[in-house]
N, CA, C and O atoms as CSV, one atom per row, in Angstrom:
chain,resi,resn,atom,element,x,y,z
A,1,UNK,N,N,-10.928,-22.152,-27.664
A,1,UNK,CA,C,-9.534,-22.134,-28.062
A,1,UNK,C,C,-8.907,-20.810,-27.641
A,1,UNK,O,O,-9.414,-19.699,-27.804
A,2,UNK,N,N,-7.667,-21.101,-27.044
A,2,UNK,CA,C,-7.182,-19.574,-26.505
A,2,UNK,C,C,-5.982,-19.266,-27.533
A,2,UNK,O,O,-5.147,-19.965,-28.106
A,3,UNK,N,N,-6.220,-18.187,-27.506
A,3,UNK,CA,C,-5.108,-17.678,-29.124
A,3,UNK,C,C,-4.651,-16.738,-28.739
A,3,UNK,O,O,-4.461,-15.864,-29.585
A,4,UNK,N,N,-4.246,-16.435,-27.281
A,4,UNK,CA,C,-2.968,-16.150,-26.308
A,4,UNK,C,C,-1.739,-17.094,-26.243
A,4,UNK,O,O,-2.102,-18.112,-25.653
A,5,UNK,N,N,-0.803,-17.155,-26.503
A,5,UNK,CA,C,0.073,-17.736,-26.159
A,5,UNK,C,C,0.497,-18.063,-24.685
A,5,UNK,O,O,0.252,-17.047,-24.035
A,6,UNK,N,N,0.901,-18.806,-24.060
A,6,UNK,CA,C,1.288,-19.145,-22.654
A,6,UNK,C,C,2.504,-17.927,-21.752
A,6,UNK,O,O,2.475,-17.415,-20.633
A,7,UNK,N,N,3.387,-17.851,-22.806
A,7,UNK,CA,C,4.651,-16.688,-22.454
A,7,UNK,C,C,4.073,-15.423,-22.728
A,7,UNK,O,O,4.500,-14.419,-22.158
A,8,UNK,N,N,3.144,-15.372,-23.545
A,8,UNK,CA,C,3.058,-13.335,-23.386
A,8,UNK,C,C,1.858,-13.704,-22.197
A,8,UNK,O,O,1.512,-12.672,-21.620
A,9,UNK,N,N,1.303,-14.665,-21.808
A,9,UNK,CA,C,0.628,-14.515,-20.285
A,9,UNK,C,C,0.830,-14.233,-18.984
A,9,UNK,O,O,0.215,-13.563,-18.154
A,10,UNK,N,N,2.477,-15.309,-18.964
A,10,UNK,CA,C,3.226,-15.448,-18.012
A,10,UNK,C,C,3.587,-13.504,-17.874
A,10,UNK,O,O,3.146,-12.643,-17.112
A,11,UNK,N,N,4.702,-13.462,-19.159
A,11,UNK,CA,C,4.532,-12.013,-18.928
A,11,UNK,C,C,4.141,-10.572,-18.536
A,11,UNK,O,O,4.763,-9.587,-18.140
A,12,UNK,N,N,2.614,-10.912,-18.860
A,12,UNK,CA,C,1.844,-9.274,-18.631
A,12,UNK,C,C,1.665,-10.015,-16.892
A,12,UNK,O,O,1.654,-9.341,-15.862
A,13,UNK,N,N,1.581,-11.039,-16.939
A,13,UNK,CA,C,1.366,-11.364,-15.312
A,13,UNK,C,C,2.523,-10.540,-14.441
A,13,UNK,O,O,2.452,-9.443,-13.888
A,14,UNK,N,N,3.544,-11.435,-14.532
A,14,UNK,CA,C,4.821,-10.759,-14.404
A,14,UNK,C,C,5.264,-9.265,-13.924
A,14,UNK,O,O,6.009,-8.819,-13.051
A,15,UNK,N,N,4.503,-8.768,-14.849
A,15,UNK,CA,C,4.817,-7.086,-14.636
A,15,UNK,C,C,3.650,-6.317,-14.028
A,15,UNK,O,O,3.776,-5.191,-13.545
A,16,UNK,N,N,2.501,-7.000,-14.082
A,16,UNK,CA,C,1.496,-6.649,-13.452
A,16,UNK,C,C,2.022,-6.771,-11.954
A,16,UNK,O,O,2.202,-5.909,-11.095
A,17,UNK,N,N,2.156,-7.783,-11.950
A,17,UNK,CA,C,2.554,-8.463,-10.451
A,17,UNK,C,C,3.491,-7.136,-9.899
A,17,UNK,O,O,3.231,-6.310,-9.024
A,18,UNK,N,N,4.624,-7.277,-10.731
A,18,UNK,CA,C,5.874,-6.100,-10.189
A,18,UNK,C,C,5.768,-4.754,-10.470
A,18,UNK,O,O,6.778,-4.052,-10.509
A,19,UNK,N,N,4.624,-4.294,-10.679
A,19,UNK,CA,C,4.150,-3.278,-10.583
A,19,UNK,C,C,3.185,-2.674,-9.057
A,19,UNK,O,O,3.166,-1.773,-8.218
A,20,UNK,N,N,2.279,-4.284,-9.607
A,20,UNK,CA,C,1.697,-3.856,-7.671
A,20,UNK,C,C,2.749,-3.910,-6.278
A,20,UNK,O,O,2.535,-3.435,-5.162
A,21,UNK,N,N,3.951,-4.663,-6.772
A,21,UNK,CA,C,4.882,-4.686,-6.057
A,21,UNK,C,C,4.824,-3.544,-5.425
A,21,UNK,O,O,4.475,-3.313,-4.267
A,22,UNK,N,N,5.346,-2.535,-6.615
A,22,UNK,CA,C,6.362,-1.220,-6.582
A,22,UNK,C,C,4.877,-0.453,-6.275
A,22,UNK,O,O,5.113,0.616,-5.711
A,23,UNK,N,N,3.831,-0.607,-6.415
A,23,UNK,CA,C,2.835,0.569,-5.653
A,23,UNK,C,C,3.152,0.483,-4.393
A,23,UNK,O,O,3.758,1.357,-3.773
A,24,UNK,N,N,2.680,-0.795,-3.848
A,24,UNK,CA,C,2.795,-1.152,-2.377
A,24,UNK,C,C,3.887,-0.416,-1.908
A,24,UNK,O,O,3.729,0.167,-0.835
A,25,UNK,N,N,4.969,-0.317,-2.488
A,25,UNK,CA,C,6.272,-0.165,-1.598
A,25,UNK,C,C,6.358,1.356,-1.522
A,25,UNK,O,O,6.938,2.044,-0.683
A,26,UNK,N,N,5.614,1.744,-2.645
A,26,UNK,CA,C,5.144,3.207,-3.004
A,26,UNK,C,C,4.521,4.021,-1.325
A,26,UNK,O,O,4.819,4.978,-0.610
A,27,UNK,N,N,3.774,3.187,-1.354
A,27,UNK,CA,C,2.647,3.308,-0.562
A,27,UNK,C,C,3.515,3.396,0.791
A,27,UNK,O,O,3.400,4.471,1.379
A,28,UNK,N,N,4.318,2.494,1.350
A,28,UNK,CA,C,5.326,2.410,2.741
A,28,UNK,C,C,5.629,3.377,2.280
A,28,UNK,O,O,4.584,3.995,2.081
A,29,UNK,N,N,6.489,3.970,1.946
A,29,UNK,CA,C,7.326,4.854,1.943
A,29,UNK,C,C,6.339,6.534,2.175
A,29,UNK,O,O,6.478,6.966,3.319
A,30,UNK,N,N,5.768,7.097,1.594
A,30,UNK,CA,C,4.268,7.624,1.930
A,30,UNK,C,C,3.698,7.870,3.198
A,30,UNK,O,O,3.329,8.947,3.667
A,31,UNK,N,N,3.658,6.274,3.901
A,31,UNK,CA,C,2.962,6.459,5.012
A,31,UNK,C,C,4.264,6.535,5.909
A,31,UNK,O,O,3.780,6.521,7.040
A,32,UNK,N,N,5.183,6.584,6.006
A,32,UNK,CA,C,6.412,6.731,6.533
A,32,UNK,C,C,6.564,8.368,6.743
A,32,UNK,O,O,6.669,8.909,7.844
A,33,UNK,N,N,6.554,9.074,5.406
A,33,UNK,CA,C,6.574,10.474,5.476
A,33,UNK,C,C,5.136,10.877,6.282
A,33,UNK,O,O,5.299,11.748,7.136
A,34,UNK,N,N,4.035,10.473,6.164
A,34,UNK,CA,C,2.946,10.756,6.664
A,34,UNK,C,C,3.143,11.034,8.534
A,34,UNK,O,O,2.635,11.812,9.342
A,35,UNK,N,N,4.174,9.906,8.604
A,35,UNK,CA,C,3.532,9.540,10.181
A,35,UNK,C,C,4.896,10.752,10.656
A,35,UNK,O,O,4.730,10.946,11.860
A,36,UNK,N,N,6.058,11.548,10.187
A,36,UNK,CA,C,6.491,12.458,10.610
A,36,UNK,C,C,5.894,13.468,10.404
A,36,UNK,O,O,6.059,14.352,11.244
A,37,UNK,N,N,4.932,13.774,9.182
A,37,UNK,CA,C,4.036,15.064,9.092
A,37,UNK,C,C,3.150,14.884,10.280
A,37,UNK,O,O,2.679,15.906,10.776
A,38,UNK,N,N,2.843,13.661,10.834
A,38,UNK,CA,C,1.934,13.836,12.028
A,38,UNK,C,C,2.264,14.531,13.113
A,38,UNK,O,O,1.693,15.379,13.799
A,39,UNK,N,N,3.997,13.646,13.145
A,39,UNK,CA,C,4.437,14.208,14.192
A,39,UNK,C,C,4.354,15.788,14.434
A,39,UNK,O,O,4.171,16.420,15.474
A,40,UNK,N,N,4.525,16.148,13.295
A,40,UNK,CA,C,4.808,17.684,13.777
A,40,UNK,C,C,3.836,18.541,13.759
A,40,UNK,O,O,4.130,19.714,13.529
A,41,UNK,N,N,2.316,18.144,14.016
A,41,UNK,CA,C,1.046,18.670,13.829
A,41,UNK,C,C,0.961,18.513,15.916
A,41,UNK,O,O,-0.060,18.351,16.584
A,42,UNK,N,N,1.747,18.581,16.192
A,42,UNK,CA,C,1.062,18.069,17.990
A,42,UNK,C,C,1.516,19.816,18.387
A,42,UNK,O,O,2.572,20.401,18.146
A,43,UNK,N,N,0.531,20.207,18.925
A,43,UNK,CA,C,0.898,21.310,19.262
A,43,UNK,C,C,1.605,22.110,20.413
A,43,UNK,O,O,1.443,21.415,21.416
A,44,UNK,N,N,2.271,23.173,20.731
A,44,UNK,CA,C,3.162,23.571,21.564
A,44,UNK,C,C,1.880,23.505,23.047
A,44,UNK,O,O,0.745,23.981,23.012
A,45,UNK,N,N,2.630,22.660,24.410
A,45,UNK,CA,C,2.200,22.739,25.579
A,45,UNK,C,C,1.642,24.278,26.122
A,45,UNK,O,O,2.293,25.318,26.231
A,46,UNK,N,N,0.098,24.007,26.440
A,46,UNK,CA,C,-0.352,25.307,26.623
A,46,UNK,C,C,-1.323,26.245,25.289
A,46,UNK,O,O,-2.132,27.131,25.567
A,47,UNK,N,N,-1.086,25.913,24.256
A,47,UNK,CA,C,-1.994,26.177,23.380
A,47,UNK,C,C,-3.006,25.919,23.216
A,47,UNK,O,O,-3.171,24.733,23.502
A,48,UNK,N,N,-4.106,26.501,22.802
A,48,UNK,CA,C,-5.195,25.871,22.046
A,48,UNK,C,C,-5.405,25.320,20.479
A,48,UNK,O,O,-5.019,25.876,19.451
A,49,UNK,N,N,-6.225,23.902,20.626
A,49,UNK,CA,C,-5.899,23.367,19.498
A,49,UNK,C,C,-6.395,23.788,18.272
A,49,UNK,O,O,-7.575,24.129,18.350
A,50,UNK,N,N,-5.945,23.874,17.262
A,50,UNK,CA,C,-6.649,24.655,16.357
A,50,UNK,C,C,-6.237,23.431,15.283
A,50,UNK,O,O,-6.494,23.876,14.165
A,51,UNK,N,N,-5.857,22.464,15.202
A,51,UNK,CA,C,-6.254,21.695,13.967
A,51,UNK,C,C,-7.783,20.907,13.768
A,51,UNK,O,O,-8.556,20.988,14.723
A,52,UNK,N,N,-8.121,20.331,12.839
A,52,UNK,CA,C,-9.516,19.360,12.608
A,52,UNK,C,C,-9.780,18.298,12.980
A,52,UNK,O,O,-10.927,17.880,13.130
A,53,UNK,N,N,-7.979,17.216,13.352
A,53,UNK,CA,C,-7.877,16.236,13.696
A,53,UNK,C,C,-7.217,16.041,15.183
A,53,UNK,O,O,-6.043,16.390,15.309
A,54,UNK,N,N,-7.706,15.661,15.984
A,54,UNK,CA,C,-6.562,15.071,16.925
A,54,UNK,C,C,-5.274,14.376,16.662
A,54,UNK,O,O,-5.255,13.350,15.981
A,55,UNK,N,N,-4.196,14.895,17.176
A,55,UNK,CA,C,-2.896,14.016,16.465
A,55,UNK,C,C,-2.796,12.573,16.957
A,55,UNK,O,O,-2.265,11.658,16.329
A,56,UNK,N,N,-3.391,12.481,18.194
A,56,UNK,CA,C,-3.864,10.504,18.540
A,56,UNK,C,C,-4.921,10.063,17.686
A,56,UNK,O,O,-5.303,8.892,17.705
A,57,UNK,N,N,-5.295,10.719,17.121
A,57,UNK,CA,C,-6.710,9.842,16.079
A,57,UNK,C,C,-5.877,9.906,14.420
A,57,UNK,O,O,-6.043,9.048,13.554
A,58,UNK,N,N,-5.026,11.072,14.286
A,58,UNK,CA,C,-4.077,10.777,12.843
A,58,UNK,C,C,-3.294,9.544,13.261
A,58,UNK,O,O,-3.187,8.701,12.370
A,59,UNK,N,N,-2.636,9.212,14.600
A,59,UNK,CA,C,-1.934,8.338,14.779
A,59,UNK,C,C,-2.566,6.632,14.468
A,59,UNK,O,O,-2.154,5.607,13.926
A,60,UNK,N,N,-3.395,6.948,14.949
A,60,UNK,CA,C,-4.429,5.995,15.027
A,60,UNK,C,C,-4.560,5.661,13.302
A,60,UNK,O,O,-4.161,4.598,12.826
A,61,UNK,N,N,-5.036,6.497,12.675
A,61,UNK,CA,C,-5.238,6.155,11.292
A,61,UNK,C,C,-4.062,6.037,10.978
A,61,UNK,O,O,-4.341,4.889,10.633
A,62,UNK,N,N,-2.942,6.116,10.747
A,62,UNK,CA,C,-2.198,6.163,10.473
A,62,UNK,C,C,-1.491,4.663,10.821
A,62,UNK,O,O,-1.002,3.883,10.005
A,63,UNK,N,N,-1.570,4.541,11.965
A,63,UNK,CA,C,-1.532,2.825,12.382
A,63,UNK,C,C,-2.413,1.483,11.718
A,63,UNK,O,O,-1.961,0.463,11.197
A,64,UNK,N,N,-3.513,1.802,11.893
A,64,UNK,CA,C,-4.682,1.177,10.984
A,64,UNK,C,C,-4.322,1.069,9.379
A,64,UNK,O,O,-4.666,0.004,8.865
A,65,UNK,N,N,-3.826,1.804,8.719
A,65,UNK,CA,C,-3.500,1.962,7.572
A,65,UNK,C,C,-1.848,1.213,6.818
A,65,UNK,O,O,-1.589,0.651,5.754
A,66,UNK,N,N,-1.138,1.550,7.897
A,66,UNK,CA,C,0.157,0.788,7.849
A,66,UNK,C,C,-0.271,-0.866,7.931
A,66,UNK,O,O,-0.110,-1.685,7.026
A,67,UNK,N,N,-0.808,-1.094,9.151
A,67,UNK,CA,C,-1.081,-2.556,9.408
A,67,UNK,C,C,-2.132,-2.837,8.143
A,67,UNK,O,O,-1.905,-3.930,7.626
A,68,UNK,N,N,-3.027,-2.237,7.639
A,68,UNK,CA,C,-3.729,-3.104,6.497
A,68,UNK,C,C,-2.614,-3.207,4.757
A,68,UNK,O,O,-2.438,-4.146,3.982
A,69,UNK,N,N,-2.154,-1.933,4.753
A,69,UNK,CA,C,-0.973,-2.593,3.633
A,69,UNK,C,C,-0.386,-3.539,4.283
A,69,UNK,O,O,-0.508,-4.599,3.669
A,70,UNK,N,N,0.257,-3.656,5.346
A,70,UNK,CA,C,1.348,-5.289,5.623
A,70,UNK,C,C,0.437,-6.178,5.118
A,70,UNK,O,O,0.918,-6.702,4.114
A,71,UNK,N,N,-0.835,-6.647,5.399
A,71,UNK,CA,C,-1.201,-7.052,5.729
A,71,UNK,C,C,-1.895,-7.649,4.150
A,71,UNK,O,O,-2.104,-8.821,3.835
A,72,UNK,N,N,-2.124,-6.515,3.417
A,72,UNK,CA,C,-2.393,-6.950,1.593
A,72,UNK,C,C,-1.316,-7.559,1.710
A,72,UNK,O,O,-1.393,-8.718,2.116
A,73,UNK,N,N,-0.108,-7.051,1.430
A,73,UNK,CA,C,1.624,-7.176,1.106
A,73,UNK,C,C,1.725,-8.512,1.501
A,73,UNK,O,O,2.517,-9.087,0.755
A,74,UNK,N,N,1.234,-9.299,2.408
A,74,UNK,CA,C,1.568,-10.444,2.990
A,74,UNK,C,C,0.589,-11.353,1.397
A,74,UNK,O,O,0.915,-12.083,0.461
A,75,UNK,N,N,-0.333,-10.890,1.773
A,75,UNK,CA,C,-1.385,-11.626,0.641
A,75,UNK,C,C,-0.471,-11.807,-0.324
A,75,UNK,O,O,0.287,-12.761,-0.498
A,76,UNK,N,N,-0.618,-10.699,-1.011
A,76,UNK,CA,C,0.011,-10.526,-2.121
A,76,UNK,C,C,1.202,-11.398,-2.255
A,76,UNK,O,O,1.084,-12.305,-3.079
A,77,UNK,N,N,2.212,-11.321,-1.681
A,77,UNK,CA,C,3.170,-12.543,-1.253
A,77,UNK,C,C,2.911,-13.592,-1.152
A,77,UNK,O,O,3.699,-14.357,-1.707
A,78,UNK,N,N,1.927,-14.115,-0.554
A,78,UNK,CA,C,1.483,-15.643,-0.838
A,78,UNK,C,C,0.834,-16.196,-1.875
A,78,UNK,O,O,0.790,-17.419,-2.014
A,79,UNK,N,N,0.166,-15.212,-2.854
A,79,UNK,CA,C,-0.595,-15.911,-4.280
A,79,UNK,C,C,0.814,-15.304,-5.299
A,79,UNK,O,O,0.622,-15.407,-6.510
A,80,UNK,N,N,2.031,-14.760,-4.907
A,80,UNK,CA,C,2.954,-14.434,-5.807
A,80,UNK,C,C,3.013,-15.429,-7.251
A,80,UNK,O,O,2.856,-15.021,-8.402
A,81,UNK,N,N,3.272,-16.773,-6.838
A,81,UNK,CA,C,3.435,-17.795,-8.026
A,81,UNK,C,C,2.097,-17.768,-8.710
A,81,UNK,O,O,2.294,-18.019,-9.899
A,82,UNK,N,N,0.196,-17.472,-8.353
A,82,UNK,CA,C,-0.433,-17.485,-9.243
A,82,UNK,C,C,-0.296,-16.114,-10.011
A,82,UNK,O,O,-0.141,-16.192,-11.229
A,83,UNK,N,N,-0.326,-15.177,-9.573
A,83,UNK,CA,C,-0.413,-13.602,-10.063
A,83,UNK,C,C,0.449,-13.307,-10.978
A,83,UNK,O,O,0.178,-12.569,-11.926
A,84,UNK,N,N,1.630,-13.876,-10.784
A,84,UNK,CA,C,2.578,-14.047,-12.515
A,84,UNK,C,C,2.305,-15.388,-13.428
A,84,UNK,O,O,2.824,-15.639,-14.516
A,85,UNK,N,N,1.300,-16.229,-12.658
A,85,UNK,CA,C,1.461,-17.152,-14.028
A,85,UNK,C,C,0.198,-16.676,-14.865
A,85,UNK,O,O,0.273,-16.636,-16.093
A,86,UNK,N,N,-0.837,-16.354,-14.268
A,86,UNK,CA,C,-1.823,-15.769,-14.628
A,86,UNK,C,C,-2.366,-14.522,-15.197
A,86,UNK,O,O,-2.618,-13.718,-14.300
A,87,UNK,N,N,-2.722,-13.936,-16.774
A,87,UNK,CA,C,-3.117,-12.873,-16.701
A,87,UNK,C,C,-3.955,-12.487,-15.943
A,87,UNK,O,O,-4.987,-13.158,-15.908
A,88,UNK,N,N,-3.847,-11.163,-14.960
A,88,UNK,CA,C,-5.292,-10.600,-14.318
A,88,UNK,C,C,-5.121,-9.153,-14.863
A,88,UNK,O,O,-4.247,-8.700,-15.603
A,89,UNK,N,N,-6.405,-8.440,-14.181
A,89,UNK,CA,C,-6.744,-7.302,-14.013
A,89,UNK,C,C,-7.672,-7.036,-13.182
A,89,UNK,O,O,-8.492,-7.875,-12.809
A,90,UNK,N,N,-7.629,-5.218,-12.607
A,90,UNK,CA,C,-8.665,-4.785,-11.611
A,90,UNK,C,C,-9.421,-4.168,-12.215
A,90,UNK,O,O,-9.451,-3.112,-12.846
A,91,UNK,N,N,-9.957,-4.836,-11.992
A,91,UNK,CA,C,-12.226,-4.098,-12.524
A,91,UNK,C,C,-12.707,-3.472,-11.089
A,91,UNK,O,O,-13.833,-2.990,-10.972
C-alpha cells in the first residue's frame, strides 16, 4: 500500500525535473564562458609555450563536453513526461 499520495509525487517530480533543467542550462552557460577563457590561453606568435594544456586539446575537451550535455539535454527531454510523473532520485 503506498501512503504517498499521487499529487505530492507528481510534484517533487516536477521540481526535481526543473531543477535538473536549470543545472543543465547552468552548465551551457559555464561552458560558454569556458570556451572564451580558452580562447585567450593561445599564446602570442613566437613565444614559448608555457601552459600544461595545449589550447587544441582544451578545445577539444571543451567540444567533447558541450556535445555530451546536448546530448543528456536531449535525453532528458525525451523521458520529460516520465521524470515529472514519477518520484526519482540520484544514488
Amino acid at each position: 500500500m503506498d501512503l504517498v499520495p499521487e499529487v505530492f509525487k507528481s510534484l517533487t517530480g516536477r521540481r526535481r525535473y526543473e531543477a535538473l533543467v536549470g543545472t543543465i542550462q547552468g552548465l551551457a552557460l559555464m561552458l560558454d564562458g569556458a570556451k572564451s577563457l580558452i580562447g585567450s590561453c593561445e599564446p602570442p606568435p613566437g613565444t614559448l609555450y608555457q601552459y600544461a594544456a595545449r589550447v587544441e586539446d582544451l578545445e577539444e575537451a571543451h567540444k567533447q563536453a558541450t556535445e555530451a550535455l546536448r546530448s543528456f539535454q536531449t535525453r532528458v527531454k525525451t523521458f520529460e513526461a516520465e521524470l515529472i510523473a514519477k518520484p526519482w532520485k540520484v544514488s
